[in-house]
C-alpha positions in Angstrom: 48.7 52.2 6.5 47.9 50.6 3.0 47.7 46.9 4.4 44.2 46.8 5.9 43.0 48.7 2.3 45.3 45.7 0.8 43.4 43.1 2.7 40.3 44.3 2.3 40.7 44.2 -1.6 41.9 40.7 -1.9 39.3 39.6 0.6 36.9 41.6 -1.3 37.7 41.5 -5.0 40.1 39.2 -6.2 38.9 36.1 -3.7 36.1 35.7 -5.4 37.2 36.0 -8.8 39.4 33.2 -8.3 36.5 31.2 -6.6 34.7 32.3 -9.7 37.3 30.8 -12.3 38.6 27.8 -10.1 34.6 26.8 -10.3 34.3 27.7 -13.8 36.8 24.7 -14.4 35.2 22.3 -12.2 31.3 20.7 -12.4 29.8 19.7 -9.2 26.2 19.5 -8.0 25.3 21.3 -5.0 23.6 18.3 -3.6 25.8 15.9 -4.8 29.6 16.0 -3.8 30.7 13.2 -5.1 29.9 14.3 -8.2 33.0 17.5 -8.0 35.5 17.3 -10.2 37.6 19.7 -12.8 36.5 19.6 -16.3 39.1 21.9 -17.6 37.1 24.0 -20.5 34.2 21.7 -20.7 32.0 24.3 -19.2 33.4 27.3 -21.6 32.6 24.8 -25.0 29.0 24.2 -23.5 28.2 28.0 -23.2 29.7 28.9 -26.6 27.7 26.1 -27.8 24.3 27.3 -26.3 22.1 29.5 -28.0 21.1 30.9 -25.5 24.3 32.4 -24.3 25.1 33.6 -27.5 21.9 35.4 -27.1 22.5 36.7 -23.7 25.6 37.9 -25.2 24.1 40.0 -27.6 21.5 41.6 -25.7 24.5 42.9 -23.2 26.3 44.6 -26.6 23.1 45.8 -27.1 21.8 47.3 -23.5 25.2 48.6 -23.3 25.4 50.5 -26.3 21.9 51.9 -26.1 22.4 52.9 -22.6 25.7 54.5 -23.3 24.4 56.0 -26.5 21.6 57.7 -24.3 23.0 58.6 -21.2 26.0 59.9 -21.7 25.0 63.1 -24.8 21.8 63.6 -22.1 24.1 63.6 -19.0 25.8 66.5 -20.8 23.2 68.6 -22.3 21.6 68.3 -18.4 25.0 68.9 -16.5 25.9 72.1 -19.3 22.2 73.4 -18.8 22.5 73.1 -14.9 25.9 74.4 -14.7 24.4 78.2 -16.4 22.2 78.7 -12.9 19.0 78.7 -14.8 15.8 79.2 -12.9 14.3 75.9 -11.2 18.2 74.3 -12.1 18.0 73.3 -8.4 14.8 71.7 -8.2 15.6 69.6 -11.8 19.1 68.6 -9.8 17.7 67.3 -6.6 15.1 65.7 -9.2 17.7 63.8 -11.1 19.5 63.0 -8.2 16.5 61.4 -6.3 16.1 59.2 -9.2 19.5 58.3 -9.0 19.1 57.6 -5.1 16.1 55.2 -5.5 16.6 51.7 -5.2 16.4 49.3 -8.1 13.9 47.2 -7.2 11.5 50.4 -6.3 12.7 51.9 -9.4 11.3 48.8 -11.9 7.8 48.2 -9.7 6.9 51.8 -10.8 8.4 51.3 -14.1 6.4 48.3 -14.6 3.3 49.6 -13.9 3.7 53.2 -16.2 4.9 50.3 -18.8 1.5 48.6 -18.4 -0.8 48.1 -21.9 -4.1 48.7 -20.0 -4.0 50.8 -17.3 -0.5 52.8 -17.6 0.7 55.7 -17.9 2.5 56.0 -21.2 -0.4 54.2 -23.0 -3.0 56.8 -21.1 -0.7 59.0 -23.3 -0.8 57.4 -26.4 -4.4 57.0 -26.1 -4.9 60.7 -25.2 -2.5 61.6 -29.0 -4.9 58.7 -30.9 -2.0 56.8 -30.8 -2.0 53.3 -31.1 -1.8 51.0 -28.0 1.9 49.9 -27.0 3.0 46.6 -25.3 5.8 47.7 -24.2 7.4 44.7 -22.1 5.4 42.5 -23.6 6.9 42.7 -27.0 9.9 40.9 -27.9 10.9 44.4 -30.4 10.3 46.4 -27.2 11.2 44.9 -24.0 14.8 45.7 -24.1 14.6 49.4 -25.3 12.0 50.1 -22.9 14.1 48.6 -20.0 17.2 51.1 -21.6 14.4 53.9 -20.8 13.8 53.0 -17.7 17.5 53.1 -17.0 17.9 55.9 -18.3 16.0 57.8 -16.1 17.5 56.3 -13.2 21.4 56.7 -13.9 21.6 59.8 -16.0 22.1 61.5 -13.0 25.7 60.0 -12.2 27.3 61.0 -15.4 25.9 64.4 -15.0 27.5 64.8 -11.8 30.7 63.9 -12.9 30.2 66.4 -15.9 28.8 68.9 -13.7 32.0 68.4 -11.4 34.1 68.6 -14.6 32.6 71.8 -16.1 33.1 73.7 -12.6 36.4 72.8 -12.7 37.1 74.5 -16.0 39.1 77.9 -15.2 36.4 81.0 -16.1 39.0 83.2 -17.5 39.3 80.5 -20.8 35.8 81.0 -21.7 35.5 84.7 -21.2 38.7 85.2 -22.9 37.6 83.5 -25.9 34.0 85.3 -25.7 36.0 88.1 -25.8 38.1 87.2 -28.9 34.5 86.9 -30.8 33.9 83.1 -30.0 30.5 82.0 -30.2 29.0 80.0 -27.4 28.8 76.8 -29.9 32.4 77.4 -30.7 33.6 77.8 -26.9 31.5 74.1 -26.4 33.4 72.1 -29.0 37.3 74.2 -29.0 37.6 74.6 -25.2 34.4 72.7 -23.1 34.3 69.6 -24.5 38.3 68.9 -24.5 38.5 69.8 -21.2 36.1 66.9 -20.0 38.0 64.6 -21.2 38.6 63.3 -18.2 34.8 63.4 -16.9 33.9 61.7 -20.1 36.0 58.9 -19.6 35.4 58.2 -16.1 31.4 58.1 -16.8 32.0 56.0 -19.8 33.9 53.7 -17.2 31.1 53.9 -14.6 28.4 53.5 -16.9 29.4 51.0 -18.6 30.1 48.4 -15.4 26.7 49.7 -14.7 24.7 48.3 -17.8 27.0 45.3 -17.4 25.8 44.2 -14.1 22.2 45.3 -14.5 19.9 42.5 -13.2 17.0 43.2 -10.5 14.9 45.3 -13.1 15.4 43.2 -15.7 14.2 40.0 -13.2 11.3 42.0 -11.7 10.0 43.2 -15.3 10.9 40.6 -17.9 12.2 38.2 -16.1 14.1 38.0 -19.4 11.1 37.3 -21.4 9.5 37.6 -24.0 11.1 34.5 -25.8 14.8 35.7 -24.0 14.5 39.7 -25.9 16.0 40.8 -22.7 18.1 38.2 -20.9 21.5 39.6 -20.5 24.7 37.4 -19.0 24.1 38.6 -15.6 20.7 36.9 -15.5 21.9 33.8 -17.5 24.2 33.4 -14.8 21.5 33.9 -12.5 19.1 30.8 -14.1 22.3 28.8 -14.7 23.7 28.7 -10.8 19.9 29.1 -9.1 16.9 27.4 -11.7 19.6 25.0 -13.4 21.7 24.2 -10.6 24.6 23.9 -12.8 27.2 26.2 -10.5 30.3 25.8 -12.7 28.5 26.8 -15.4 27.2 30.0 -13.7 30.8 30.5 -12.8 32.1 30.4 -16.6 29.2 32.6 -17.6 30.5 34.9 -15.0 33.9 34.9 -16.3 32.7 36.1 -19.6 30.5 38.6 -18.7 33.7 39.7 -16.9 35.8 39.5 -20.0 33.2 41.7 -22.2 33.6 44.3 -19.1 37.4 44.3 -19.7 37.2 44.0 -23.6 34.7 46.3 -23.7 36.8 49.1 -21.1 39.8 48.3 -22.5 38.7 49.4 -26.2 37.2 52.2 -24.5 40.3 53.4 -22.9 42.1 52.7 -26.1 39.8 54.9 -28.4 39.9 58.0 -25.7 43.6 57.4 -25.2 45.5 61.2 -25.2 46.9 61.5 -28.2 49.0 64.1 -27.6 50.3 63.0 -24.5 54.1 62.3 -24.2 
């Protein structure tokens, strides 16, 4: 009963990451066949030696951390808050999951145009506080944290349901017993809440983190990477490399390391929440 499920997930999954590696060690033109042949690491030594891969590089750390940084503590202030039943807790959750639902490319068209120094909405704000004008995505110091916002808004409500999940799963009897005992609510959080997500809170780092890995259609609909590459992460280098460049075995190796920061990145993850008291 597992082979079609088997099939699938070669055809699926591992294919193309051995299409992505075999080309990673090859340079060929798309136009130009003759021109095929393996280059070994050639392609790995030009990237390193780019600038502007090593830049890419660092805004993914950077996106990644922010968005981590940001989701995850708001993901479970909103999933403990909504788990207590508190009036309108149904209308914020359909909310948060309707932002979650919209498409990306919907998502950063609005975005763009609350992110606008003229006419948008946050700088309406600002002016209406006497606050000075923002450029928002048009500054090189602000592009990238203002696409983190933006993203923000849009995923926190993933996380949250697998913290929301989690906290409904905790037995009731532990936290009454423990209120009864004299435990304040703060204590019941951090001694018997918070261990028991454990779980939740690695799976959503997991998640989250293949998701600000692979971010690219708001980032190419409201940078386009600019200003001056602030916001160019490795899935849009990849992007320019294999579609403006035409250079597909480079695309491929860029690929391949944006794949290995996903696994290094998981990995330490998984390492740093590892159970210690597991046998």
């Amino acid at each position: 009963m597992i082979l079609p499920a088997v099939v699938a997930l070669a055809l699926f999954q591992f294919l193309p990451l051995i299409t992505a590696v075999t080309n990673s060690l090859q340079s060929f033109s798309p136009f130009d066949q003759s021109s095929t042949g393996w280059v070994a690491f050639d392609n790995y030594a030009e990237l390193l030696a780019d600038p502007s891969f090593r830049y890419a590089l660092l805004n993914t750390f950077l996106y990644i951390v922010l968005m981590l940084g940001l989701t995850i503590p708001l993901a479970l202030v909103l999933a403990v808050l909504l788990d207590k039943r508190l009036p309108g807790s149904t209308w914020a959750r359909n909310a948060i999951i309707g932002a979650l639902a919209a498409s990306e490319a919907v998502t950063a068209l609005i975005w763009n145009q609350m992110y606008e120094p003229s006419s948008g909405l946050f700088n309406a704000i600002l002016h209406a506080m006497s606050l000075p004008t923002q450029p928002f995505l048009t500054s090189g110091n602000q592009a990238l944290v203002s696409i983190v916002v933006m993203s923000v808004w849009k995923d926190v409500g993933l996380p949250m349901l697998i913290f929301l999940a989690g906290l409904q799963a905790i037995p009731r009897e532990l936290p009454e017993a423990a209120e009864l005992d004299g435990a304040t609510e703060r204590q019941i959080f951090w001694t018997i809440t918070l261990p028991m997500l454990r779980p939740s809170i690695i799976v959503a780092l997991f998640m989250m983190t293949i998701t600000a890995t692979r971010i690219f259609t708001p980032i190419l609909i409201m940078t386009q990477g600019g200003p001056q590459g602030s916001t160019t992460n490795l899935a849009l280098y990849s992007y320019l490399l294999g579609f403006e460049f035409q250079s597909p075995g480079s695309a491929s190796a860029s690929v391949v390391c944006m794949l290995l920061v996903l696994a290094l990145i998981t990995a330490a993850q998984a390492f740093l929440l590892r159970d210690r008291d597991a046998k």
